[in-house]
C-alpha positions, 0 to 999 in steps of 0.5 A: 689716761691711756692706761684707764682707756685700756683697762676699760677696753679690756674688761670682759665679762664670762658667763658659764654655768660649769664651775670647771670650764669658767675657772678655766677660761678665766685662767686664760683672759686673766693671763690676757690681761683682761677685767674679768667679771664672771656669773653662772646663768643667763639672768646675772648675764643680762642684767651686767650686759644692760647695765649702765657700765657693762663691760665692751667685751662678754663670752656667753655660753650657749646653754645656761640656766635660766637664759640661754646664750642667744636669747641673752644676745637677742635682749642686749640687742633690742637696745640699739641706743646702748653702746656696743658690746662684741659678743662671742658665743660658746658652743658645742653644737656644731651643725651649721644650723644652730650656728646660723640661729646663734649669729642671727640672734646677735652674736658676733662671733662663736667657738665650738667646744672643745676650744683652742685657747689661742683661737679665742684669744685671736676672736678676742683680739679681733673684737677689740680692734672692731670696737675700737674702729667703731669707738673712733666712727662714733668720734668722728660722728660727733665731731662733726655733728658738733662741727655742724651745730656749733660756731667754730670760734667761741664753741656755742651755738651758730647762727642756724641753732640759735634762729631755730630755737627762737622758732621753736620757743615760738611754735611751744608758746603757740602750743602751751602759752607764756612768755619767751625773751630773745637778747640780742648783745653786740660786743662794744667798739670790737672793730677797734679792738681788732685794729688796735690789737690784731683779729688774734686779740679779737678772736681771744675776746670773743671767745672769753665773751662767749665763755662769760656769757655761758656762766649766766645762762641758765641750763635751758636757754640756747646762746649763739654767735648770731654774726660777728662780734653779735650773740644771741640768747633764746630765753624760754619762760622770761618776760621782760623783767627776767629777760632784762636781768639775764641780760644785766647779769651778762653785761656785767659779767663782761665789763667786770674784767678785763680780758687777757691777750697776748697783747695785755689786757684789754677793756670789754663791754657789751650792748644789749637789746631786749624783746619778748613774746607774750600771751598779750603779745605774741610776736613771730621771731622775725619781728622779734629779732628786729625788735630787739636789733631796734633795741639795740641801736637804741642801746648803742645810741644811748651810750652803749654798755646798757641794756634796752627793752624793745619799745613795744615790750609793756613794761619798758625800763632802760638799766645802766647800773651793775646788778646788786651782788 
């Protein structure tokens, strides 16, 4: 894996229209030990520099056929989106002018004509440590942003995520119509889970319980940890019969077997309570949130391992049976 990080980091692309100063710099980056991808003008440049997988490193040289080295820089430059590439410019013009323009047009860095070969290694070398210091900034920013949106335990959603996705599939229905259900499960008896077995065991059932219920959604619902041993899922475009069978799939998927702890093996199920939003009914995430918390007291009354609909769903069904497979 480290090896296939640095290939990667080391792939280089060089365009140059003199066939003599192109085989020779290649000379030297392939002494380097870098990947080295070569074109002749500024249009083969700029489609391998917008590329999906464009090498993280190019040398340009500043006068080509067809785009010249800056406007190259300046076209990669008008997508910020794309990750970074270090570009160094070649030139032999060396008033401080052109230089500025080749800088402002987006280049990183330049080496005027004639070269040392070891002064482009060194701006090369330079390069690398840059992205590999932004490499490890754009990480640290997705940890975090991750860290931010998702529950540190099971790795879904948290509590603030999934509450503003039942705000949006609200604010969209209120826009475009349909139907969207909320389920809310509640894992069964865990506080003798973590009594009997230790919050160790309970953390690892929780988590294998987040992970089940992740197989049965679909790519578009949003499933959060809503508090404690509480998940939530965000269903958009169910009404109450899908809503109930996503939620008999997730019980069943739970109960089906045992999860493993350090402490052997241990029986789980699940509670669901069941509320939608419909055309004919559209209810704030408030009151659908309490719905399906009313369903699933009703849930746990009855017996617990089952899914309820909220009473003031239309199509009312109480379900205890395993999904047909």
């Amino acid at each position: 894996m480290v090896i296939e990080q640095t290939k990667a980091r080391n792939r280089i692309l060089l365009a140059e229209d003199d066939p003599v100063s192109r085989r020779m710099l290649q000379a030297f980056l392939v002494k380097w030990d870098y990947q080295v991808e070569t074109v002749a003008d500024g249009v083969q440049a700029l489609r391998i520099l917008e590329g999906s997988d464009a090498p993280p490193l190019a040398i340009l040289d500043w006068m080509m056929p067809g785009i010249e080295g800056p406007q190259v820089c300046r076209r990669v430059r008008e997508r910020p989106e794309r990750r970074y590439i270090y570009i160094l410019l070649l030139t032999a013009r060396t008033q401080k002018g052109d230089l500025l323009r080749g800088l402002e047009s987006g280049a990183d860095d330049y080496l005027t004509k004639p070269f040392d070969a070891q002064e482009l290694r060194a701006r090369l070398l330079v390069g690398q440590r840059i992205l590999e210091l932004q490499e490890s900034l754009i990480k640290a920013r997705d940890e975090l942003a991750f860290r931010a949106t998702h529950d540190a335990l099971t790795g879904v959603a948290n509590r603030a995520v999934v509450l503003d996705a039942v705000a949006r599939e609200r604010a969209r229905q209120a826009r475009e119509g349909g139907t969207f259900g909320v389920i809310l499960a509640d894992v069964d008896h865990f506080k003798s889970v973590n009594d009997t077995h230790g919050h160790l065991c309970g953390d690892a059932v929780l988590k294998e319980v987040a992970r089940r219920m992740g197989t049965c959604v679909r790519s578009y619902d949003t499933l959060g940890r809503y508090g404690g041993e509480e998940f939530l899922v965000v269903a958009p475009s169910s009404d109450a019969l899908g809503a109930l069978g996503l939620a008999e799939r997730i019980r069943w998927s739970i109960e089906s077997q045992p999860v493993i702890t350090e402490a052997g093996e241990i029986s789980v199920t699940a509670s669901f309570g069941i509320s939608v939003s419909s055309q004919l009914s559209p209810y704030d995430p408030q009151m659908l949130l309490q719905l399906a918390d009313e369903a699933l007291y009703r849930a746990k009354e009855q017996g617990r391992n089952r899914s309820e609909l909220a009473r003031a769903v239309e199509e009312l069904a109480t379900v205890g049976a395993p999904p047909s497979r």
